[in-house]
Backbone as a ProteinNet text record, in pm:
[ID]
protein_1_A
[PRIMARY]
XXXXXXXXXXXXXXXXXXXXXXXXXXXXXXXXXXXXXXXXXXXXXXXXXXXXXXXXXXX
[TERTIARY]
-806.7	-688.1	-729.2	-705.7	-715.5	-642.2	-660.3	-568.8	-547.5	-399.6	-387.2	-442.7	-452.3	-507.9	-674.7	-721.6	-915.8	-901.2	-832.5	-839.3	-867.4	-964.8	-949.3	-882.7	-916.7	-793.9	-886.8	-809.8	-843.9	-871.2	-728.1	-757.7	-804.6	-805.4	-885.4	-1004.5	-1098	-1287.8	-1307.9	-1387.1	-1475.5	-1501	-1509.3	-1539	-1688.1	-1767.6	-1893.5	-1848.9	-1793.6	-1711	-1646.2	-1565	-1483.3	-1526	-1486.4	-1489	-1503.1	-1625.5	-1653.6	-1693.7	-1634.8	-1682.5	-1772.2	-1800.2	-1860.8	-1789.8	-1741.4	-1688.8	-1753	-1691.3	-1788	-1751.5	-1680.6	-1683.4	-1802.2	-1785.5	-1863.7	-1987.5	-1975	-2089.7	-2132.4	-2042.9	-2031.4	-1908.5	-1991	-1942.2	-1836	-1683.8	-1564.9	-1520.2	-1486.7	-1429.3	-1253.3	-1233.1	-1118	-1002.6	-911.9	-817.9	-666.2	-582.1	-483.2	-404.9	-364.5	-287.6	-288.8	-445.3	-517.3	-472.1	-415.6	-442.7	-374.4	-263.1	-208.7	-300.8	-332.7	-404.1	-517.2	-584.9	-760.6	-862.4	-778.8	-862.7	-884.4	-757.9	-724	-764	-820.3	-881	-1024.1	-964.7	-1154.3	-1213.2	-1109.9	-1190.1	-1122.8	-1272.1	-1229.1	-1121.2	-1073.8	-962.8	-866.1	-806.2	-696.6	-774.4	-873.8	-995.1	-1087.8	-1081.1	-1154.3	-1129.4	-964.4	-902.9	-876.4	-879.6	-760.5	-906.1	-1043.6	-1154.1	-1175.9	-1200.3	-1176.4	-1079.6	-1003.1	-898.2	-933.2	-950	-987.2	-1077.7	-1145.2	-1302.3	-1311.6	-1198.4	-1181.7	-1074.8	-1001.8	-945.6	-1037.3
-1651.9	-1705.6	-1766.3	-1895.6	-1932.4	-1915.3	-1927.2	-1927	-2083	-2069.2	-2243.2	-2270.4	-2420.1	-2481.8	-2430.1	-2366.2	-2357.8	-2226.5	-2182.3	-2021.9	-1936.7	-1836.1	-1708.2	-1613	-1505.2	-1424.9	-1320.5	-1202.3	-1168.7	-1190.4	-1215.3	-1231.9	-1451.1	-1495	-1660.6	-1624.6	-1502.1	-1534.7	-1466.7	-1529.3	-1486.4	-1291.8	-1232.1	-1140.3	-1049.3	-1141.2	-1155.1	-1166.3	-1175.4	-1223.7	-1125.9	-1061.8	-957	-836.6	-801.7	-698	-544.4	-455.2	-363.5	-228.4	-120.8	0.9	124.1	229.7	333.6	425.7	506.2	640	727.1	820.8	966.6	1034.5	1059.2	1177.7	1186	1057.4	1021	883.9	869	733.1	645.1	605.8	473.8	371	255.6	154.1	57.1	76.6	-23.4	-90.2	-219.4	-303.8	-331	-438.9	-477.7	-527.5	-418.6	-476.9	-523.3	-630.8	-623	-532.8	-449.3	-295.8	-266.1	-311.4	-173.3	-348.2	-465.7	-535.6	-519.7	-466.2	-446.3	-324.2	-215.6	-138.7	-136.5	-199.1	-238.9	-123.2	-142.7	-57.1	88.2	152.9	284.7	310.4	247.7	284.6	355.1	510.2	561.3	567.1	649	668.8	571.2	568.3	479.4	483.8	605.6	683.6	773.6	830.3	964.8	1088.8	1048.2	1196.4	1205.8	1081.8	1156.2	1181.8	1154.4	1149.1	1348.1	1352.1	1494.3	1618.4	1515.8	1619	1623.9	1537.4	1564.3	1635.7	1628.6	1754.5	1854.8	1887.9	2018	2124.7	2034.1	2009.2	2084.1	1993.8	2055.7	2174.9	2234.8	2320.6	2475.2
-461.9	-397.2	-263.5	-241.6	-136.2	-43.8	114.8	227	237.7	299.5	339.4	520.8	499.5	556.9	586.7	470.1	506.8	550.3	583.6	655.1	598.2	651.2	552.2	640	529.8	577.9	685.3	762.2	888.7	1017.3	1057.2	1171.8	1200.9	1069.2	1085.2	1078.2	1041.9	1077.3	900.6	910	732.1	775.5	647.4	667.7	702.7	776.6	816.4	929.2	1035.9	1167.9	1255.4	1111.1	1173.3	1262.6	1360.4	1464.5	1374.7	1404.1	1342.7	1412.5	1345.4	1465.8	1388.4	1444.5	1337.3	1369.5	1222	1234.3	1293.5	1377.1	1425.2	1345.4	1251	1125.5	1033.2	940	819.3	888.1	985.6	1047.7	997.1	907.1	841.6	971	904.6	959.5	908	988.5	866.2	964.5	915	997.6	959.2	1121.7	1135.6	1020.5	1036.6	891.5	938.2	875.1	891.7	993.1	930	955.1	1099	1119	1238.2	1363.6	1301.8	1444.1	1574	1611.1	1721	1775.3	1789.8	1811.2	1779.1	1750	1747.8	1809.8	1991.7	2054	2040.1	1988.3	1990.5	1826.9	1729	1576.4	1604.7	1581.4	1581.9	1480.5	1374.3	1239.2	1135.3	996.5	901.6	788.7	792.2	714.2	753	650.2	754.2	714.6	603.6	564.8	661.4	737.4	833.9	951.9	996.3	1066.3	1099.3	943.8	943.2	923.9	910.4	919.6	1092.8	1153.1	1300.4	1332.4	1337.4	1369.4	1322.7	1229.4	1145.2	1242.7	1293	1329.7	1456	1552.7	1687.2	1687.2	1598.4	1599.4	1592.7
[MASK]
+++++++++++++++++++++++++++++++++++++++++++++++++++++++++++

C-alpha cells in the first residue's frame, strides 16, 4: 500500500530514519511508532511486558 504524495509512513521518514531507543528490561532496541508520537520523550520500554516486568522488578 502506498502513502500519498511519495510519503511513507512514520512520522514522513522511511523506516531506516526513524528515531530509536533501547529497552532497559529486555535491551533490545524498538523504534518510534505512531501511538508513542506525542510523548516520544517519556517512552522507556518496548512493551507493557516489559513495562509491568520493571515494576515487578522495583517492587
Amino acid at each position: 500500500m502506498a502513502a500519498r504524495n511519495g510519503r511513507t509512513f512514520g512520522g514522513g521518514r522511511p523506516p531506516g530514519e526513524r528515531p530509536s531507543k533501547v529497552c532497559p528490561v529486555c535491551g533490545l532496541p524498538f523504534t518510534w511508532r505512531k501511538k508513542w508520537e506525542r510523548d516520544w520523550e517519556h517512552v522507556k520500554y518496548c512493551s507493557d511486558r516489559c513495562r509491568a516486568a520493571a515494576k515487578k522488578a522495583a517492587s
